[in-house]
C-alpha positions as CSV (number, residue, x, y, z in Angstrom):
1,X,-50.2,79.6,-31.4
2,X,-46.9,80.7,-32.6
3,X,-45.3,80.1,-29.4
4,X,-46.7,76.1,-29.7
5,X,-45.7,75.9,-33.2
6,X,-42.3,77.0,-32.2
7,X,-41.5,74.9,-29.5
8,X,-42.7,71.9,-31.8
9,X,-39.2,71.9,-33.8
10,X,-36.9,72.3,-30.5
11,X,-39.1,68.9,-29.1
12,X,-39.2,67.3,-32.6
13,X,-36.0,66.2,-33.2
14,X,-35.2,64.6,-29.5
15,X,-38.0,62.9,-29.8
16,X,-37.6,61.5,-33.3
17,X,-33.7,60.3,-31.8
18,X,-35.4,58.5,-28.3
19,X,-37.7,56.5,-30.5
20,X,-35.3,55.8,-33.1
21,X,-33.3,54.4,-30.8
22,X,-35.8,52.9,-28.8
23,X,-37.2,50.9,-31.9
24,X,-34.3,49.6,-34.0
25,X,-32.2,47.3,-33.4
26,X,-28.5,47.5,-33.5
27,X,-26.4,45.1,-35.4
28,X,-23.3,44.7,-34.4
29,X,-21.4,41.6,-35.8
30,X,-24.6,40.5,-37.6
31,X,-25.9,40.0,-33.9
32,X,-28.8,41.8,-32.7
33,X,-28.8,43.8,-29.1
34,X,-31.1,45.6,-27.7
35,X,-30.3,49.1,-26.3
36,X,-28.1,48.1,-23.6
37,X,-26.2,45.7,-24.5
38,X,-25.6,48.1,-27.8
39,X,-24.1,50.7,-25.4
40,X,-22.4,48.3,-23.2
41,X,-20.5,46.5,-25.9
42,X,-19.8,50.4,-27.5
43,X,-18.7,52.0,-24.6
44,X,-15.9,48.7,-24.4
45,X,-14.7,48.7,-27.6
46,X,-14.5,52.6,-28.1
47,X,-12.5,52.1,-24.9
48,X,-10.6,48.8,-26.4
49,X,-9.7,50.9,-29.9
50,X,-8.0,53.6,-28.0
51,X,-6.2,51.0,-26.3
52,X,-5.4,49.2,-29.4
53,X,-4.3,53.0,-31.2
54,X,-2.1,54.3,-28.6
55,X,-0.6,50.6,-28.7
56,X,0.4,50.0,-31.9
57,X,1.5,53.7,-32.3
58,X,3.7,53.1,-29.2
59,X,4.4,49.4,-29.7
60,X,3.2,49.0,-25.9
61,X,3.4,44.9,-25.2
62,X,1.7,45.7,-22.2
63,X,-1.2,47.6,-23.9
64,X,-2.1,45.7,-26.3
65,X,-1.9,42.2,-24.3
66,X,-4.4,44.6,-22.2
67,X,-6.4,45.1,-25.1
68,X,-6.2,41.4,-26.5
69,X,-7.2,39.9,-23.4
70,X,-10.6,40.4,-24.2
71,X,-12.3,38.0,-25.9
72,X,-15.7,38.5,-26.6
73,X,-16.7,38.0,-29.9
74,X,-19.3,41.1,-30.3
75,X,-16.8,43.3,-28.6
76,X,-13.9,42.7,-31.1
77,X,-16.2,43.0,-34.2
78,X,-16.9,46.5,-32.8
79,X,-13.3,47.5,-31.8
80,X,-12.1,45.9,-35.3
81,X,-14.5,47.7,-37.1
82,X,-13.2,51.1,-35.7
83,X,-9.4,50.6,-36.4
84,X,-7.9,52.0,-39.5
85,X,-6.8,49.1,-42.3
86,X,-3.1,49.4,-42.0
87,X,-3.8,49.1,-37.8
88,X,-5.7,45.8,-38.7
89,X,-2.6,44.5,-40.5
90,X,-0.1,45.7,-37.7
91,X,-2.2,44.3,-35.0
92,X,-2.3,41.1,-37.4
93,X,1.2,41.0,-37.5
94,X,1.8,41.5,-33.1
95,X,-1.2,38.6,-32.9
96,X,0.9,36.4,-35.4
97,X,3.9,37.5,-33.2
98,X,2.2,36.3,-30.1
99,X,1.3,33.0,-31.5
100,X,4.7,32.0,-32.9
101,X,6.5,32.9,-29.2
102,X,3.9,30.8,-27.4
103,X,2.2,28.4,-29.5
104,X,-0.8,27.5,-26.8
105,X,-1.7,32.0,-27.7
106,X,-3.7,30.4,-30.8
107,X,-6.4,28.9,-29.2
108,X,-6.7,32.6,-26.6
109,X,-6.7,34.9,-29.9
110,X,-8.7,33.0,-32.3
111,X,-11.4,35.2,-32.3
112,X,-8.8,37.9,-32.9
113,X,-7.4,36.0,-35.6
114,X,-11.1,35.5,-37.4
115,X,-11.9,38.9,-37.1
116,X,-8.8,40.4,-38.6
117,X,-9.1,37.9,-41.5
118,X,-12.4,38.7,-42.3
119,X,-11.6,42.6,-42.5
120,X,-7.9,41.6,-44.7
121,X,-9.9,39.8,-46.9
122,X,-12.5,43.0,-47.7
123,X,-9.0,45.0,-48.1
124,X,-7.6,42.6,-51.0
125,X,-11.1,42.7,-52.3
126,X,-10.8,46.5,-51.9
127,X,-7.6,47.4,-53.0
128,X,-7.0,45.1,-55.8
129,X,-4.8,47.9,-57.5
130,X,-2.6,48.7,-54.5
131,X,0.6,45.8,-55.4
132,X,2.5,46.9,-51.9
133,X,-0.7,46.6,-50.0
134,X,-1.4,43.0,-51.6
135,X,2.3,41.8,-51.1
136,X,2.5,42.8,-47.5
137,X,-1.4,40.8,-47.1
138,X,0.4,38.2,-49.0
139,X,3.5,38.0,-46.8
140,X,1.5,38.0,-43.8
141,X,-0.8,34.8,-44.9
142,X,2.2,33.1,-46.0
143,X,3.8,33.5,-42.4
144,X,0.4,32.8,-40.8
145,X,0.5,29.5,-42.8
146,X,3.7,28.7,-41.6
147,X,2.2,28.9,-37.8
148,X,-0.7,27.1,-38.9
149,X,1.4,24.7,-40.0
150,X,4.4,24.3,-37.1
151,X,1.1,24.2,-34.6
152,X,-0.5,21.5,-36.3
153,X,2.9,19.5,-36.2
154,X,3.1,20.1,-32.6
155,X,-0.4,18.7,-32.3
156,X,1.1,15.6,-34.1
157,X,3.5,15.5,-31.7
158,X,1.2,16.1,-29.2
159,X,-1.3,13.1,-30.2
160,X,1.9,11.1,-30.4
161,X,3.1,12.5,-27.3
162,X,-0.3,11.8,-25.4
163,X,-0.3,8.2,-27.0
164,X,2.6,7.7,-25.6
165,X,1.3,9.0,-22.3
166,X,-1.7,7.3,-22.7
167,X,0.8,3.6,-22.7
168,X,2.5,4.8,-19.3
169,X,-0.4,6.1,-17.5
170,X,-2.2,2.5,-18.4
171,X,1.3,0.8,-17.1
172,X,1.2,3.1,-14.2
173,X,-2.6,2.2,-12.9
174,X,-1.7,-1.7,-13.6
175,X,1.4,-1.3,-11.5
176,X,-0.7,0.9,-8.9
177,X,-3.6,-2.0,-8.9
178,X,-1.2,-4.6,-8.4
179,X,0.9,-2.7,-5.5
180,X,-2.7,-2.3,-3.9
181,X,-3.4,-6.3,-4.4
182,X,-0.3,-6.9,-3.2
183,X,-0.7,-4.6,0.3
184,X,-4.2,-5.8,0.7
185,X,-2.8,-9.5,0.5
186,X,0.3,-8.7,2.9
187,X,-2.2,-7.1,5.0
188,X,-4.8,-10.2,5.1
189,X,-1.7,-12.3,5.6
190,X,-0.6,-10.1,8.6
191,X,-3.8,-10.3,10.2
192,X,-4.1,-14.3,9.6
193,X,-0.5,-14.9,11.4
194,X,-1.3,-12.4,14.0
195,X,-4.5,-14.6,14.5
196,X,-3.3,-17.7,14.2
197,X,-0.5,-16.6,16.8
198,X,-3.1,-15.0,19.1
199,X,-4.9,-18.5,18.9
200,X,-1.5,-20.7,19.1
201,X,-0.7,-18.4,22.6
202,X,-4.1,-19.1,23.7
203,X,-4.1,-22.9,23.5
204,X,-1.0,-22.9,24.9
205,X,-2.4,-20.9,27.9
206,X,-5.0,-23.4,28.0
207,X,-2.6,-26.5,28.0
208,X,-0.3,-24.7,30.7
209,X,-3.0,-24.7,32.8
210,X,-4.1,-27.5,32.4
211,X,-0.8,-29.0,32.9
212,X,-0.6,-27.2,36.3
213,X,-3.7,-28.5,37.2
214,X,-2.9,-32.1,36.4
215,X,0.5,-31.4,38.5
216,X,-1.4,-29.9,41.4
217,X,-3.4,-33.2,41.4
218,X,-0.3,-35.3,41.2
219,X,1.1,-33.0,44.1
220,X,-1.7,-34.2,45.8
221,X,-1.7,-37.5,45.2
222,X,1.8,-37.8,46.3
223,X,1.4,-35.8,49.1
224,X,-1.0,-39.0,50.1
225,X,0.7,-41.6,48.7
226,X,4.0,-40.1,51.0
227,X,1.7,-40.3,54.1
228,X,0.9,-43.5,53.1
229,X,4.2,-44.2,52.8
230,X,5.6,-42.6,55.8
231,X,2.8,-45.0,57.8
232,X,4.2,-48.1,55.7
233,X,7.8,-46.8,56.4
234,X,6.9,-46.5,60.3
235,X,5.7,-49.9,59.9
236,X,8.0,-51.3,57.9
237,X,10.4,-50.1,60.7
238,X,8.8,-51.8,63.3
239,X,8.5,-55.1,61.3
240,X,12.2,-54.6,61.1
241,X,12.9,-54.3,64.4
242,X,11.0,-57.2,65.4
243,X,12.6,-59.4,62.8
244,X,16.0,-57.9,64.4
245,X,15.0,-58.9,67.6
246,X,13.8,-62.4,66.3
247,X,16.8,-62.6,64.6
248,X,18.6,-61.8,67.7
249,X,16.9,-64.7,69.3
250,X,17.4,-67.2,66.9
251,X,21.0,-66.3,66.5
252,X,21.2,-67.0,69.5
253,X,19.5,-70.1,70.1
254,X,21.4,-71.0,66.0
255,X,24.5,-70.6,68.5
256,X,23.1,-72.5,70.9
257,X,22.2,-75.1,68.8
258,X,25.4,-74.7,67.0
259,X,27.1,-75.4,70.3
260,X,25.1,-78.7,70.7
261,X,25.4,-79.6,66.8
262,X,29.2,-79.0,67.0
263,X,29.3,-81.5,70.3
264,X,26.8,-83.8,68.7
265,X,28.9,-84.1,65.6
266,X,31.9,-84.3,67.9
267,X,30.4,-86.8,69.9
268,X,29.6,-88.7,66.4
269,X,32.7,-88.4,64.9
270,X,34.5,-89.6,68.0
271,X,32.2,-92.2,68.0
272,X,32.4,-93.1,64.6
273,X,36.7,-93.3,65.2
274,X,36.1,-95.4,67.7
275,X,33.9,-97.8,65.6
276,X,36.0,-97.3,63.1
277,X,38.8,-98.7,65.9
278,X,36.4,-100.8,66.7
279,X,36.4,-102.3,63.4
280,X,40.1,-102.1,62.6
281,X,41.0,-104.0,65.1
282,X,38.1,-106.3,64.4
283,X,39.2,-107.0,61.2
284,X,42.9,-107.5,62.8
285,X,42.0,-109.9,64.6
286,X,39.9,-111.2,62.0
287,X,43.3,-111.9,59.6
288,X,45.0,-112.9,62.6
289,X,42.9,-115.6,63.2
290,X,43.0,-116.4,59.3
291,X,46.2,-116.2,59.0
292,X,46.3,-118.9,62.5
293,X,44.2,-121.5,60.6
294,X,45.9,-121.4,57.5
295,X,49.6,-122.3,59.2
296,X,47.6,-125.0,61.3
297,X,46.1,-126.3,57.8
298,X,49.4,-126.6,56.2
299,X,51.1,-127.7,59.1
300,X,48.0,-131.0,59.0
């Protein structure tokens, strides 16, 4: 009995800390987690806050950019919550440091940024009597403005920027969509002369052959119309030579009869002189015997 009653107290306790943990709920962040992700997200940001200790201690870039790079909201609550006050400001401070090298950082750390200023605001709250503590909050907000600020005015610039960008990308499609119009019409245009060439070269294929065809016909129609010829020539030849030979014959008998004509006319023109003699001396004797009876009249 005392044995049992004594091992009741060495039991007691573990088993009062497995169901408390068991049974409530963790809140971390004003999120609730179960029992795993409660561990999880502890076992990170215990590991995270040494990180961010030996970092800002040591002013290690390298380990805090390590540390920074996480950016899950549950986890930084945790690691936040861990950190001493003056830590939170000097890891406000490299954060604002970050930002103002590289602008774009702002939108990476913001849940860095909320975080810290959630826990500087508890500290003003907090140490309301502590001047230095308030001045150097002060200073910090004042240069946090000033970031705010130049990173809003590079979003101006920005929406300007991208309006701007906005014009030329608009000129650059229209130019695009018209150099595509204009290939695409080039291209049509290509392909119509190349068809209209392709159908030029073919009728003129046709027309050559049917040109050669029409001159082989008219090969062979003179090919027929030369035999034809040749016969008409052959006969033509003999015609000639049998006019030759007629005319042979009638120059001939045209000499011939040349021969008498020249004769006959001879004849006729001797014949006519002697007529013509004939008469002269006709006609002499005629006067003469005129001329006898007019002396024998005037002599009566």
């Amino acid at each position: 009995m005392e044995d049992h009653l004594e091992q009741i107290p060495s039991h007691s306790p573990k088993k009062m800390r497995k169901m408390g943990t068991n049974e409530v709920n963790k809140v971390v962040g004003g999120t609730a987690c179960d029992e795993h992700e409660f561990i999880a997200a502890n076992n990170q940001s215990v590991t995270i806050v040494n990180i961010l200790r030996q970092g800002i201690q040591s002013k290690d870039k390298n380990m805090l950019e390590n540390a920074l790079s996480h950016n899950d909201i549950k986890t930084i609550r945790g690691s936040v919550s861990q950190i001493s006050e003056g830590n939170c400001l000097e890891l406000f401070e490299e954060i604002m440091n970050r930002i103002e090298d590289n602008p774009m950082k702002l939108l990476e750390l913001s849940n860095w940024v909320s975080v810290l200023l959630e826990g500087i605001a508890r500290q003003v709250v907090a140490f309301k009597g502590d001047a230095d503590r308030i001045l150097l909050i002060l200073n910090q907000m004042e240069r946090f403005n000033e970031i705010i600020s130049m990173r809003l005015s590079y979003n101006q610039d920005l929406i300007s920027l991208q309006s701007t960008l906005d014009i030329f990308q608009h000129i650059i499609d229209e130019n695009k969509l018209i150099t595509e119009m204009c290939n695409k019409i080039s291209s049509e245009s290509n392909n119509a002369l190349i068809t209209y060439q392709f159908e030029a070269d073919q009728e003129n294929d046709e027309n050559d052959s049917f040109d050669n065809y029409e001159d082989e016909d008219e090969d062979d129609i003179d090919i027929g119309h030369e035999g034809e010829n040749e016969d008409d020539d052959e006969d033509d030849d003999d015609d000639d030579n049998d006019d030759d030979e007629d005319e042979d014959d009638d120059n001939g008998n045209d000499d011939d009869g040349y021969d008498e004509d020249y004769n006959g006319e001879k004849h006729k023109v001797c014949s006519t002189k002697g007529v013509k003699d004939e008469n002269g001396s006709n006609s002499d004797s005629e006067e003469n015997a005129e001329n006898e009876y007019e002396e024998r009249s005037n002599s009566e």
